[in-house]
C-alpha atoms as a printed R data frame, in Angstrom:
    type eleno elety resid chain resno        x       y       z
1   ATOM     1    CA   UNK     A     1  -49.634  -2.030 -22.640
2   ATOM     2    CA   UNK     A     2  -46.086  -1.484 -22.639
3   ATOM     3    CA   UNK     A     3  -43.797  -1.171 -18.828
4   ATOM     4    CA   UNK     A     4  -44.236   2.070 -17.319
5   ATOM     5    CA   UNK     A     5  -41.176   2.487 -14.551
6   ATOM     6    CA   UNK     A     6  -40.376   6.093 -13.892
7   ATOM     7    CA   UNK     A     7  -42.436   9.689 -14.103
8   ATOM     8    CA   UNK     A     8  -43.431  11.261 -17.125
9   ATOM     9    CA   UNK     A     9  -42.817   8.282 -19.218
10  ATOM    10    CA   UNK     A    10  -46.462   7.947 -20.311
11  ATOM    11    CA   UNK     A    11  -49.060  10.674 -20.562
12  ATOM    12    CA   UNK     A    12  -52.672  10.134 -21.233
13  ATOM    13    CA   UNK     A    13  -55.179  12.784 -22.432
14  ATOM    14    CA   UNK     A    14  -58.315  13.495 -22.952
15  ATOM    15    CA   UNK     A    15  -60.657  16.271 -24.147
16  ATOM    16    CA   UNK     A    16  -63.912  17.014 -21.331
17  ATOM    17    CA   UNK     A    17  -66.621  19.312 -22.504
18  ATOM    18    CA   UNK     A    18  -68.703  20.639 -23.772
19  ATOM    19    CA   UNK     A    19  -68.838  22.936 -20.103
20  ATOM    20    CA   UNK     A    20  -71.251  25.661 -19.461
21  ATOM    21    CA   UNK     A    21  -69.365  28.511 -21.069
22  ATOM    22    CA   UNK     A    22  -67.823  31.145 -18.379
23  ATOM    23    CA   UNK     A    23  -67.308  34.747 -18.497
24  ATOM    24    CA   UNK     A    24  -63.610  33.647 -19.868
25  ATOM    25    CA   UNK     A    25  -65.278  31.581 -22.517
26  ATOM    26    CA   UNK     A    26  -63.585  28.386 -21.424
27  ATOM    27    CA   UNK     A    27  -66.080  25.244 -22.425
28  ATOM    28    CA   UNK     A    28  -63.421  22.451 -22.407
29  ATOM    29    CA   UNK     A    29  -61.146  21.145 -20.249
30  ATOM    30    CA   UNK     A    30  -58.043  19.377 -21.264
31  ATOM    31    CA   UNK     A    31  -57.145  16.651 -18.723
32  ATOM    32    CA   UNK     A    32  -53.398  15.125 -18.775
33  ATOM    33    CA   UNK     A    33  -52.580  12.329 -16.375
34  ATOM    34    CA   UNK     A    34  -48.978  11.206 -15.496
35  ATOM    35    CA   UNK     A    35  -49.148   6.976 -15.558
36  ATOM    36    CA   UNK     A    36  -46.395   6.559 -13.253
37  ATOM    37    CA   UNK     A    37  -47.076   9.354 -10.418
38  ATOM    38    CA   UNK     A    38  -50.848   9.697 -11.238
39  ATOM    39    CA   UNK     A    39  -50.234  13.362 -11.325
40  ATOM    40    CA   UNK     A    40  -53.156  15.365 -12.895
41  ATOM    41    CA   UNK     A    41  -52.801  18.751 -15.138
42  ATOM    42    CA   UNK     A    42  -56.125  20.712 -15.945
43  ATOM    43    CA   UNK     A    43  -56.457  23.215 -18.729
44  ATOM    44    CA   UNK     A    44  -59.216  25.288 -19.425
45  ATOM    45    CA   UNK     A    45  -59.805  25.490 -23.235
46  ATOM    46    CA   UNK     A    46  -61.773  27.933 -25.484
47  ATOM    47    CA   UNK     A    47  -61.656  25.817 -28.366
48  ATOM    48    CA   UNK     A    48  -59.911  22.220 -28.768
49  ATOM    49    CA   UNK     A    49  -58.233  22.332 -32.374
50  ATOM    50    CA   UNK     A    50  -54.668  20.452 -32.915
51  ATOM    51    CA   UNK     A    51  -53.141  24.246 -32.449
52  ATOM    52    CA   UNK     A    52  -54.613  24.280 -28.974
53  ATOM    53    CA   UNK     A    53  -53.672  21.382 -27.787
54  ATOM    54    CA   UNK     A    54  -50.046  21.180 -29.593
55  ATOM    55    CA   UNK     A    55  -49.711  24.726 -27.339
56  ATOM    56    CA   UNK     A    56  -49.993  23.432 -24.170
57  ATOM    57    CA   UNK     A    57  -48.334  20.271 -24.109
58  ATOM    58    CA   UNK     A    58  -45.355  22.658 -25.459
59  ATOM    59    CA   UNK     A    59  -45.754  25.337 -23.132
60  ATOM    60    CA   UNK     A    60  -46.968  23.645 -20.287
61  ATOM    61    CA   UNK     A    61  -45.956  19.883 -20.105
62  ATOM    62    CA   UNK     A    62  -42.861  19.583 -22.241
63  ATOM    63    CA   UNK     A    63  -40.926  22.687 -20.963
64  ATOM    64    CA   UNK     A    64  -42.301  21.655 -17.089
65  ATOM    65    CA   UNK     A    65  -41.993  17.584 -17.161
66  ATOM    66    CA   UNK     A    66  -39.501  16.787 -19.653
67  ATOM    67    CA   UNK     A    67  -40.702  14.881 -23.346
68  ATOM    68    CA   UNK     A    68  -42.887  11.541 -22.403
69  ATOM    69    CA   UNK     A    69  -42.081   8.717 -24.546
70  ATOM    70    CA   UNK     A    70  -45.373   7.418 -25.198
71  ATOM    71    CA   UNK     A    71  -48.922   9.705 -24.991
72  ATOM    72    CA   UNK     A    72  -51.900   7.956 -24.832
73  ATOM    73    CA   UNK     A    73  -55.466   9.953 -26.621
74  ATOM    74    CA   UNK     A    74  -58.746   8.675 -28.028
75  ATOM    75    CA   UNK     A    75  -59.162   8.620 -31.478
76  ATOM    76    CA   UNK     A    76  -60.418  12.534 -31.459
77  ATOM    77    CA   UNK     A    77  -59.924  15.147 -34.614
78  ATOM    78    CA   UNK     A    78  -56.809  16.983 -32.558
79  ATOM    79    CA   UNK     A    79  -54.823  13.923 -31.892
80  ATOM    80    CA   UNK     A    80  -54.881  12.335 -35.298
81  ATOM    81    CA   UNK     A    81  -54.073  15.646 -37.184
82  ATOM    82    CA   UNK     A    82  -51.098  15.935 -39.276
83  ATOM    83    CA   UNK     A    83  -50.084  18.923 -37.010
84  ATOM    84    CA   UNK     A    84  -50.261  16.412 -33.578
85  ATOM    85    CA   UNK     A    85  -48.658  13.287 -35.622
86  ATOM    86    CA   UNK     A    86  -45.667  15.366 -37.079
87  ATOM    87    CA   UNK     A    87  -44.742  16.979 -33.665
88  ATOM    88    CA   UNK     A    88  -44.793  13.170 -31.961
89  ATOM    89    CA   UNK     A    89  -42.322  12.054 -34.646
90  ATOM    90    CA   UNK     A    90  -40.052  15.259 -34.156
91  ATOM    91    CA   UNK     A    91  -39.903  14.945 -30.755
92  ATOM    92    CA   UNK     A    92  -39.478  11.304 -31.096
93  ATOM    93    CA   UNK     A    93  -42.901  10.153 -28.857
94  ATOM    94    CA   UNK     A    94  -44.589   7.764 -29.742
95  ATOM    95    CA   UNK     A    95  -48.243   7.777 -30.207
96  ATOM    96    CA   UNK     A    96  -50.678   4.945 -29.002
97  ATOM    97    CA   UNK     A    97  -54.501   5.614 -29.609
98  ATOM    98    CA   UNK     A    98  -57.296   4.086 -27.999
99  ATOM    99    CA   UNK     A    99  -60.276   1.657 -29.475
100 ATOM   100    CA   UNK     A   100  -63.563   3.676 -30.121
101 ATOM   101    CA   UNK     A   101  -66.003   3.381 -27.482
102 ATOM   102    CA   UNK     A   102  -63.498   2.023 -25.018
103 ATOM   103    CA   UNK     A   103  -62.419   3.953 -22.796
104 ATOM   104    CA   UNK     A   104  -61.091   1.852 -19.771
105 ATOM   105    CA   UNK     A   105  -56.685   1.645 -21.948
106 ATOM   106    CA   UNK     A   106  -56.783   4.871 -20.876
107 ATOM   107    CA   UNK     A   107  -56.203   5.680 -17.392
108 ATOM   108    CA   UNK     A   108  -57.411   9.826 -17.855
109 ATOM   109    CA   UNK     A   109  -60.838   8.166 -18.064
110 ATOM   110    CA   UNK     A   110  -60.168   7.364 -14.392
111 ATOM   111    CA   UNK     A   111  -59.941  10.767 -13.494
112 ATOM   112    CA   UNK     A   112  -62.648  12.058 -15.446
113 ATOM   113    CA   UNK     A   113  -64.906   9.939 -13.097
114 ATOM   114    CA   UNK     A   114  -63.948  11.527 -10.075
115 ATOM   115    CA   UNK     A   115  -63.674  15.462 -12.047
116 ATOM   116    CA   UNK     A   116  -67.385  15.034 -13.065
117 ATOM   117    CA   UNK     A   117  -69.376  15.370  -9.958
118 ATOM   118    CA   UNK     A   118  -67.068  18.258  -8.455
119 ATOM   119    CA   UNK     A   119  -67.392  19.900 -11.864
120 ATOM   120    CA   UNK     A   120  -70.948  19.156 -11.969
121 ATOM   121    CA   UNK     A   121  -71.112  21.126  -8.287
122 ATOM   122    CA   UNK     A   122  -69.273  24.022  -9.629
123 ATOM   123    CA   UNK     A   123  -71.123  24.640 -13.029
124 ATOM   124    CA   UNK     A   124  -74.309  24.265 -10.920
125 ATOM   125    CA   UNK     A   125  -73.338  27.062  -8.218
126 ATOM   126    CA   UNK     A   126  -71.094  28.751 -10.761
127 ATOM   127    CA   UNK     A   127  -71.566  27.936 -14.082
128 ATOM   128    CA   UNK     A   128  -69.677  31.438 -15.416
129 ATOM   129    CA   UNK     A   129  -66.550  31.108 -13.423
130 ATOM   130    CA   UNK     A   130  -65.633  27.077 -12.890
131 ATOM   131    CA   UNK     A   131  -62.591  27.576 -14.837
132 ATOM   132    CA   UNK     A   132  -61.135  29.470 -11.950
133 ATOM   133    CA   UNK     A   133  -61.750  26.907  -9.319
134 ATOM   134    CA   UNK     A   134  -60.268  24.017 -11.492
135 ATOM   135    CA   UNK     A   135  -57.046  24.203  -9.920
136 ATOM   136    CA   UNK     A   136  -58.664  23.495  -6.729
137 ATOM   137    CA   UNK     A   137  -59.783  20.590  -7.633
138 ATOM   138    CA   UNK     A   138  -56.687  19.815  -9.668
139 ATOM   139    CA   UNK     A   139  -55.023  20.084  -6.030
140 ATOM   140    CA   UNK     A   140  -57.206  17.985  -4.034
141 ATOM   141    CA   UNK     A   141  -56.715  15.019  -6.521
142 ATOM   142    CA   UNK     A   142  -52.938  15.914  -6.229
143 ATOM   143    CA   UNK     A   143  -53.158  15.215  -2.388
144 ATOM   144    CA   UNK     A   144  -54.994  12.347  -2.151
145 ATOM   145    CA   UNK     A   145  -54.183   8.619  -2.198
146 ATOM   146    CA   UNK     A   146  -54.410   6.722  -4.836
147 ATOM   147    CA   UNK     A   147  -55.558   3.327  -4.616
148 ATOM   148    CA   UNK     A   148  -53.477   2.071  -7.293
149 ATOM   149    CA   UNK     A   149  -50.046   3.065  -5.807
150 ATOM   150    CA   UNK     A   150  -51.327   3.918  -2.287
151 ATOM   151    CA   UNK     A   151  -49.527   7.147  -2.097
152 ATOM   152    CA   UNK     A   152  -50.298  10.873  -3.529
153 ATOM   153    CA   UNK     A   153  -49.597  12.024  -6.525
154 ATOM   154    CA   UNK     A   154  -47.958  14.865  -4.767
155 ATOM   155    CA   UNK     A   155  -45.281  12.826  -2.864
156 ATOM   156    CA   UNK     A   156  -44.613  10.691  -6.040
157 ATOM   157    CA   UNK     A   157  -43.326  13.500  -7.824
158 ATOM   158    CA   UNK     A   158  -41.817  15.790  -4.962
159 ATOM   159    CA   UNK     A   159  -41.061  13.102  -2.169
160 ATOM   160    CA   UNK     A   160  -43.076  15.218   0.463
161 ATOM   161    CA   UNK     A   161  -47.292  16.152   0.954
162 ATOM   162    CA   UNK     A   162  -47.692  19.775   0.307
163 ATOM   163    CA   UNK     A   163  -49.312  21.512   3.244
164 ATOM   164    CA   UNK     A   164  -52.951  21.978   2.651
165 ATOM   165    CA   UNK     A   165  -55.890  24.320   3.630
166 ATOM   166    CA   UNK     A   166  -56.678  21.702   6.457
167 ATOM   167    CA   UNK     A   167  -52.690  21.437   7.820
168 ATOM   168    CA   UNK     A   168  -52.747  25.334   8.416
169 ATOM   169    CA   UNK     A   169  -56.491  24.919   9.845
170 ATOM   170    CA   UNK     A   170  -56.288  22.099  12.354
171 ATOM   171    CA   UNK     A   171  -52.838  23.238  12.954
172 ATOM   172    CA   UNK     A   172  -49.195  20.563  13.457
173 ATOM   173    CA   UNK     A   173  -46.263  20.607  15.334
174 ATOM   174    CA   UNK     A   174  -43.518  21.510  13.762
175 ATOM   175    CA   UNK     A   175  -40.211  21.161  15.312
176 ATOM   176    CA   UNK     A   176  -37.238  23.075  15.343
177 ATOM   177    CA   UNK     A   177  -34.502  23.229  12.604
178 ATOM   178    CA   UNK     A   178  -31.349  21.580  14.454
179 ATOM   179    CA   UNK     A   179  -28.717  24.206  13.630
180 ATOM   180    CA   UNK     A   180  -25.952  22.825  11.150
181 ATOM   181    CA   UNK     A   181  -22.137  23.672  10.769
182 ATOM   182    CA   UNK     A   182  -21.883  23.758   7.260
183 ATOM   183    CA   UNK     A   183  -24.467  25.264   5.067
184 ATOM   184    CA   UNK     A   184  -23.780  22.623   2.801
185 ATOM   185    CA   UNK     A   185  -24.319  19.932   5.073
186 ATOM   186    CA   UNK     A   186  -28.102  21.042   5.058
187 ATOM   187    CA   UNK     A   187  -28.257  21.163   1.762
188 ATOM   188    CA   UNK     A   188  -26.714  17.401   1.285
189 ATOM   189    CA   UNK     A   189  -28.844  15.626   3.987
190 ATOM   190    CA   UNK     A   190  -31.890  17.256   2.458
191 ATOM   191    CA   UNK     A   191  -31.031  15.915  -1.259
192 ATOM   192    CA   UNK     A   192  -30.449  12.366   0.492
193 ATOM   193    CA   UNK     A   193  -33.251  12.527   2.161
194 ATOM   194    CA   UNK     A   194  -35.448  13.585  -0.945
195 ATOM   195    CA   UNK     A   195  -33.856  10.772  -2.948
196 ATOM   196    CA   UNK     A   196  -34.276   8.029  -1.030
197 ATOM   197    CA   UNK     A   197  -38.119   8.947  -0.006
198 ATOM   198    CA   UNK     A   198  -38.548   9.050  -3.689
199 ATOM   199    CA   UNK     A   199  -36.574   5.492  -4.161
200 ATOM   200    CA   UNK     A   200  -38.541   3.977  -1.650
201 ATOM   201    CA   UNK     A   201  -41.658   5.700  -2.983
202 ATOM   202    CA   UNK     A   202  -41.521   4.213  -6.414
203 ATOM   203    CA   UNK     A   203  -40.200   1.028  -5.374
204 ATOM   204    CA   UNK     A   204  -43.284   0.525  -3.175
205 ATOM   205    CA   UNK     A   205  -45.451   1.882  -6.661
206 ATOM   206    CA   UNK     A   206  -44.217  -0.697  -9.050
207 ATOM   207    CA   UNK     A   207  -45.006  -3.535  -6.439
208 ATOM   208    CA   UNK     A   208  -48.620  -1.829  -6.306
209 ATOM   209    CA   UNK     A   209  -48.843  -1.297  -9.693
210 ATOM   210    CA   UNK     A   210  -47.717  -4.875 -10.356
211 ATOM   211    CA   UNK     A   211  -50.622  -6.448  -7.728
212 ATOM   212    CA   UNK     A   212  -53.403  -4.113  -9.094
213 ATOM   213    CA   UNK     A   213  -52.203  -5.451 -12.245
214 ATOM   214    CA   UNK     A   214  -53.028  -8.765 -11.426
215 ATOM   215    CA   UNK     A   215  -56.107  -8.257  -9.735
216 ATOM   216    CA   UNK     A   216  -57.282  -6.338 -12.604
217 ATOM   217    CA   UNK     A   217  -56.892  -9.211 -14.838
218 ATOM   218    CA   UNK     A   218  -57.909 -12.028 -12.924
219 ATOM   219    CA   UNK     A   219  -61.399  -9.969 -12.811
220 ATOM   220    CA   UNK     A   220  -61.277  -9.734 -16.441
221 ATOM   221    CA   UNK     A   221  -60.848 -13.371 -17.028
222 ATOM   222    CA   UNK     A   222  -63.784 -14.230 -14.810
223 ATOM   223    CA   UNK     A   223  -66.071 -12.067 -16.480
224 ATOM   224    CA   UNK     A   224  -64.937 -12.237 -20.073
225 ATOM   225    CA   UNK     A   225  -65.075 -15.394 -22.701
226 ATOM   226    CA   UNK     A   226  -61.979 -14.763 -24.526
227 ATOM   227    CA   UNK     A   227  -62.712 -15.109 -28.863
228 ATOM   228    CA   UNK     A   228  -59.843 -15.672 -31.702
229 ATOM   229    CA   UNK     A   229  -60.682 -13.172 -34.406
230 ATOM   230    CA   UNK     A   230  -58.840 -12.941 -37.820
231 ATOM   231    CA   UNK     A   231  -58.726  -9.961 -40.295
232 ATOM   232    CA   UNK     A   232  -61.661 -10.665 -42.653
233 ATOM   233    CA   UNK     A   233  -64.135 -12.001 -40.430
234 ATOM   234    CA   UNK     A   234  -67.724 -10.965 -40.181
235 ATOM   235    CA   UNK     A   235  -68.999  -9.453 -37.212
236 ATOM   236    CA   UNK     A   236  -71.546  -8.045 -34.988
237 ATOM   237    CA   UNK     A   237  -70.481  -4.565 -33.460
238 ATOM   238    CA   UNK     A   238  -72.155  -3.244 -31.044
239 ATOM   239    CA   UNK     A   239  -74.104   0.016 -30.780
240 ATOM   240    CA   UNK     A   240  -72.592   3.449 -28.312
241 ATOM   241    CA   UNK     A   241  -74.309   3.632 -25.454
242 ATOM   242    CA   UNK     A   242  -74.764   6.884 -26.288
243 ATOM   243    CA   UNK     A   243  -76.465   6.638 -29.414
244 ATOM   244    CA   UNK     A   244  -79.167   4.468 -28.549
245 ATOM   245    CA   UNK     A   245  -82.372   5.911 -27.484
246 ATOM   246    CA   UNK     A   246  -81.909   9.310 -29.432
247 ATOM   247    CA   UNK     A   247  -84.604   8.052 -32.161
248 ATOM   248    CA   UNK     A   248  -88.358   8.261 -31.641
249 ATOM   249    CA   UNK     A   249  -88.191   4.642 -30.655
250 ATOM   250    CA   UNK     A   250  -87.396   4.169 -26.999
251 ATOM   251    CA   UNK     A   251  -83.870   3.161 -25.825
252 ATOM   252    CA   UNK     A   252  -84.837  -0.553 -24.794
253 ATOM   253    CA   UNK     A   253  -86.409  -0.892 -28.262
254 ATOM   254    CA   UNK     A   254  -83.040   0.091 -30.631
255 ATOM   255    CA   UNK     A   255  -80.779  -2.566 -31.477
256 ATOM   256    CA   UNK     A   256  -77.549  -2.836 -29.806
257 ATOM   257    CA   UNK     A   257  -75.392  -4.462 -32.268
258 ATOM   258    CA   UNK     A   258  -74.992  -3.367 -36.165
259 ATOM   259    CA   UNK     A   259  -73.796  -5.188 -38.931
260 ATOM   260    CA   UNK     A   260  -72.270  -7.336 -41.135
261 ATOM   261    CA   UNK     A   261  -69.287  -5.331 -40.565
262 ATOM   262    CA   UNK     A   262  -65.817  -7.018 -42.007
263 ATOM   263    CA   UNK     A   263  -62.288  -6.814 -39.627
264 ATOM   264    CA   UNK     A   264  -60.190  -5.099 -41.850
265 ATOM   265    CA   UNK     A   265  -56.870  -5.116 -40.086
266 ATOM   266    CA   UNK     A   266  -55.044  -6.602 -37.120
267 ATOM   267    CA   UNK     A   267  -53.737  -3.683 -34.625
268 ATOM   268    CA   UNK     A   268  -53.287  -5.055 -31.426
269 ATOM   269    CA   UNK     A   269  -54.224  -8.288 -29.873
270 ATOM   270    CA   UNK     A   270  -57.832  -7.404 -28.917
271 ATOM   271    CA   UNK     A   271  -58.074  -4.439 -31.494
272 ATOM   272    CA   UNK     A   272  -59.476  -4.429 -35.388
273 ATOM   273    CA   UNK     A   273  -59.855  -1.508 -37.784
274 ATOM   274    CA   UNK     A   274  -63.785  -2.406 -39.333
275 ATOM   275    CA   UNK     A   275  -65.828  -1.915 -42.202
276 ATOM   276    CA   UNK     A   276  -69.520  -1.519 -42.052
277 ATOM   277    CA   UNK     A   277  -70.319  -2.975 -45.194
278 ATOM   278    CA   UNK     A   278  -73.722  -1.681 -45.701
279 ATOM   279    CA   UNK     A   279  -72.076   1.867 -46.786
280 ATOM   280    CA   UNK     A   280  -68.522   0.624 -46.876
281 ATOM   281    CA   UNK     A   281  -67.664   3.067 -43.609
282 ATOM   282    CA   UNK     A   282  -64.649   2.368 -41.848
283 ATOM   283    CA   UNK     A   283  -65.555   2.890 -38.193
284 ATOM   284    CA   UNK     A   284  -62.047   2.829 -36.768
285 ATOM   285    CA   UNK     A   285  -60.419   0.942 -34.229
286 ATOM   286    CA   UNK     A   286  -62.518  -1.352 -32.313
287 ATOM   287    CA   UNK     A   287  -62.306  -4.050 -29.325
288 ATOM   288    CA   UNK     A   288  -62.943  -7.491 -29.454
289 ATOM   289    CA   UNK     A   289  -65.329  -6.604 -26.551
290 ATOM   290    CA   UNK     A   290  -67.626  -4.813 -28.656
291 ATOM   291    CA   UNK     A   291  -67.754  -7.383 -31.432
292 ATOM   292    CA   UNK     A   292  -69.953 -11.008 -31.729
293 ATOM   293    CA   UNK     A   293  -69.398 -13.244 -34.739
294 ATOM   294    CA   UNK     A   294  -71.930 -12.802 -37.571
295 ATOM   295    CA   UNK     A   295  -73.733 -15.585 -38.798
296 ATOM   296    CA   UNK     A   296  -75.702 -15.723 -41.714
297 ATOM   297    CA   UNK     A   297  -78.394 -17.967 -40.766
298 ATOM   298    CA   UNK     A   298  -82.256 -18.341 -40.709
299 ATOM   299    CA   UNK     A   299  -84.010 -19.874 -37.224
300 ATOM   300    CA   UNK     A   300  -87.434 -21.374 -37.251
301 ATOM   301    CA   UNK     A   301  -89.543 -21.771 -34.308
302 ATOM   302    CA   UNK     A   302  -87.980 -24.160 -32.201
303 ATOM   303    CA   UNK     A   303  -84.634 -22.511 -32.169
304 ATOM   304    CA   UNK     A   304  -82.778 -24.693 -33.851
305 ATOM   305    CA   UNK     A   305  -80.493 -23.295 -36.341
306 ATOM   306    CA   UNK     A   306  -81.195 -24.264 -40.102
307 ATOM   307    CA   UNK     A   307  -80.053 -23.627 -43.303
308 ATOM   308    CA   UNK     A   308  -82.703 -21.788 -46.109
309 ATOM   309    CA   UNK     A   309  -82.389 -25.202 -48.065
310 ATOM   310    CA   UNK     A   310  -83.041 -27.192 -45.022
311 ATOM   311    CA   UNK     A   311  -85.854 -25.271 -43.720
312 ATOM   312    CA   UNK     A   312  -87.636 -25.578 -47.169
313 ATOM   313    CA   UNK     A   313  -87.884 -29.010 -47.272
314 ATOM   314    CA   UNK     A   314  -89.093 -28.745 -43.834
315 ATOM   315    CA   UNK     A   315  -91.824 -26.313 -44.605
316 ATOM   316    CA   UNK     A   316  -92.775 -28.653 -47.716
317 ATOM   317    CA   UNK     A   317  -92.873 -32.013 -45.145
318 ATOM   318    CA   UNK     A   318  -94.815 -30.157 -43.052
319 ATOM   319    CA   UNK     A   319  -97.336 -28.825 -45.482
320 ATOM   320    CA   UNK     A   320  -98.080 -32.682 -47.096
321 ATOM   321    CA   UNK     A   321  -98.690 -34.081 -43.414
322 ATOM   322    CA   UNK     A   322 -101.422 -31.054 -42.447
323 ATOM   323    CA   UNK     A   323 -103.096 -31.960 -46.424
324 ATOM   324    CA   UNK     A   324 -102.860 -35.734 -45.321
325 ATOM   325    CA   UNK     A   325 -104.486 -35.261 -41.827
326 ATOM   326    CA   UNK     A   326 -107.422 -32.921 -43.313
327 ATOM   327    CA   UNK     A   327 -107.685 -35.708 -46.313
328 ATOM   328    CA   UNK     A   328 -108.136 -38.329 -43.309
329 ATOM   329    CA   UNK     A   329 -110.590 -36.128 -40.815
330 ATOM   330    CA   UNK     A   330 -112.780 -35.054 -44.209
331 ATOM   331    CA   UNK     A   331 -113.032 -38.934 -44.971
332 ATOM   332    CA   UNK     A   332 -114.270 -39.626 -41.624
333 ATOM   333    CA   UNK     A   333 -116.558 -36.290 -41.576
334 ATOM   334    CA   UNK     A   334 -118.608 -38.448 -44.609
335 ATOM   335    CA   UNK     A   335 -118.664 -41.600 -43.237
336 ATOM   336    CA   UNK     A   336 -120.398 -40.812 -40.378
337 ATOM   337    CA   UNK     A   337 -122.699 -38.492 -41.975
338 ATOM   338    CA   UNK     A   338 -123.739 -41.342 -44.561
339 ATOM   339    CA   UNK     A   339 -124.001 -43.867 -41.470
340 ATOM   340    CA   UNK     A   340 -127.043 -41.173 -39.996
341 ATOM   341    CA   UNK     A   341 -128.467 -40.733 -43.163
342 ATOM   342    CA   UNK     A   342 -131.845 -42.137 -43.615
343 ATOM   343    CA   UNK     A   343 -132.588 -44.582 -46.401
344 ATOM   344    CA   UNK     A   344 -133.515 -42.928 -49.808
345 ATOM   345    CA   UNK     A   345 -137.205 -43.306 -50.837
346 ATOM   346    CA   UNK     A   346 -139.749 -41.832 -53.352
347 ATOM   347    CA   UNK     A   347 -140.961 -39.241 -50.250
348 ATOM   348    CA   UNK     A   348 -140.977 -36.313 -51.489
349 ATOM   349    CA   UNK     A   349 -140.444 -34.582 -47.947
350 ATOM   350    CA   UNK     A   350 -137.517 -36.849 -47.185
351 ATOM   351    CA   UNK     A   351 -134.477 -34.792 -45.926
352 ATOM   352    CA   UNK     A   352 -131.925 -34.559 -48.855
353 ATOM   353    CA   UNK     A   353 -128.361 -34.363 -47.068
354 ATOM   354    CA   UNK     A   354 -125.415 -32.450 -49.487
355 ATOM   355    CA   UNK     A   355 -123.010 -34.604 -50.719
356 ATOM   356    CA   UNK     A   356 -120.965 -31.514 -50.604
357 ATOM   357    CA   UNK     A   357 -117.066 -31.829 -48.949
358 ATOM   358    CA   UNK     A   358 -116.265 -30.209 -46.446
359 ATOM   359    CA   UNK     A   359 -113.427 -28.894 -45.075
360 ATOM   360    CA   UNK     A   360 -112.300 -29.592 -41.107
361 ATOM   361    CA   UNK     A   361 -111.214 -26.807 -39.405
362 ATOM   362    CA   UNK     A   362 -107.572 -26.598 -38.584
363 ATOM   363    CA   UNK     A   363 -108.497 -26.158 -34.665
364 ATOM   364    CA   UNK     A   364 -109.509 -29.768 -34.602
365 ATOM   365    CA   UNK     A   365 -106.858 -31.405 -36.624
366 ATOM   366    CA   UNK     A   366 -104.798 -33.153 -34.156
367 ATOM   367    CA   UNK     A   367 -101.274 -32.242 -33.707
């Protein structure tokens, strides 16, 4: 991830929804996250096409918040259109998309966690008219801390906490403007003032930012077994989460990995483009967290891992000692039925015992 080190340099975004529908017809919510500040921008959405979406970062994020240099989007329809690509490259931004299915390189994810429940509460007591309490919510995440840079959004960007419902509720002191002989004066100590909050603000963000940073990835490292992959290997990916268990066959029972699927190209580091080779599909962009090696190997019973050659001649050695021990038990089977048998005479009602063999069962040969 490249070094973000002032506001508005990185944007992420991401498409929520389908949302009950309100009177308005809003079912989607556009979410756009500042990386530096944290700040958070909601936009309810009729529909989510590269028109849409092109609109409001014009209209409401470019012409507010100056151009970002880098935005940061999933691998959806309206980021990858021609439309969405050519007005990055006119505006000179460059365009960084996510892995499928992995969510956590990009930080609007984050925020989507904490907009589901409240949106959840409001489509529940007011599933026609959420859209016009999403500002509300878009305020409260404004206002409070984040634990990443341990200050607000709000004073990130503006160098002061907006007064709230609860300020004017609970009520503050406020003391008394100290009157000023110049008009100017005012106006100078207040810029000073605003500019070195804000220096000492981000200042105290990067050395946050730079600690989570580290904690994040020592975290990783314990939990994660690091594997070199090269373009052309076969793999094991693994399944969405939220695929599995939509067949007849219950969720436990679906298999979580599919495959052989070939790496087809290098992107980043810990990212491949792959090919499912059973239909040729390219699935797109993929972690190295969601991938295994594939190996092409048989396994008999004891686990061990053999080839088909080796596990022939095994089957075939194992096959002449059972014949040899049933040759050996069927000998001994006659022997002693010989030893019983009473001697031969002209008696006519003398027991006549089959010289018939017979086979032992395989329960009693010995193993």
């Amino acid at each position: 991830m490249h070094l973000v080190n002032e506001p508005w340099h990185t944007i992420g975004m991401h498409i929520l929804g389908p949302l009950p529908t309100t009177t308005r017809q809003k079912r989607f919510l556009l979410v756009v996250v500042d990386y530096f500040t944290r700040w958070v921008e909601l936009f309810p959405l009729k529909s989510t096409t590269s028109d849409d979406i092109a609109n409001i970062l014009t209209n409401e994020i470019f012409s507010r918040y100056g151009l970002p240099k880098h935005i940061v989007s999933d691998n959806g329809p309206q980021f990858v259109s021609n439309l969405f690509k050519n007005l990055c490259n006119m505006l000179g931004i460059k365009q960084n998309l996510t892995a499928n299915y992995h969510p956590q390189s990009n930080m609007t994810e984050r925020v989507n966690r904490t907009l589901k429940p409240l949106i959840s509460i409001y489509a529940q007591q007011r599933p026609n008219s959420w859209d016009n309490e999403i500002q509300k919510l878009a305020f409260a995440i404004r206002t409070a801390v984040n634990d990443t840079t341990g200050e607000t959004p709000a004073f990130m960007m503006f160098g002061r906490d907006p007064r709230g419902p609860l300020d004017s509720l609970i009520g503050e002191t406020t003391e008394e403007a100290q009157p000023t002989t110049s008009e100017h004066r005012q106006i100078q100590e207040c810029k000073n003032n605003l500019i070195n909050n804000l220096r000492w603000a981000y200042n105290i963000v990067r050395e946050h930012s730079e600690i989570e940073k580290i904690k994040q990835k020592e975290n990783y490292d314990q939990h994660t077994t690091q594997r070199q992959y090269n373009e052309g290997d076969l793999v094991w990916v693994a399944s969405p989460a939220a695929y599995i268990g939509e067949n007849s066959m219950g969720g436990k029972l679906q298999p979580h990995y599919y495959g052989p699927c070939r790496l087809i190209k290098q992107i980043s580091p810990n990212t491949f483009t792959v090919c499912r080779l059973s239909d040729n599909v390219n699935v797109g962009a993929t972690n190295t967290d969601r991938i295994k090696p594939y190996i092409e190997l048989n396994r008999n019973n004891r686990g061990t891992t053999t080839t088909t050659k080796d596990q022939s001649a095994h089957e075939k050695q194992t096959e002449t000692l059972i014949n040899n021990q049933e040759a050996r038990l069927s000998d001994l089977y006659l022997r002693n039925v010989k030893r019983n048998q009473p001697p031969t005479g002209n008696n006519s009602s003398q027991r006549r015992v089959s010289d018939r063999q017979r086979r032992v069962p395989m329960r009693y040969i010995e193993n």
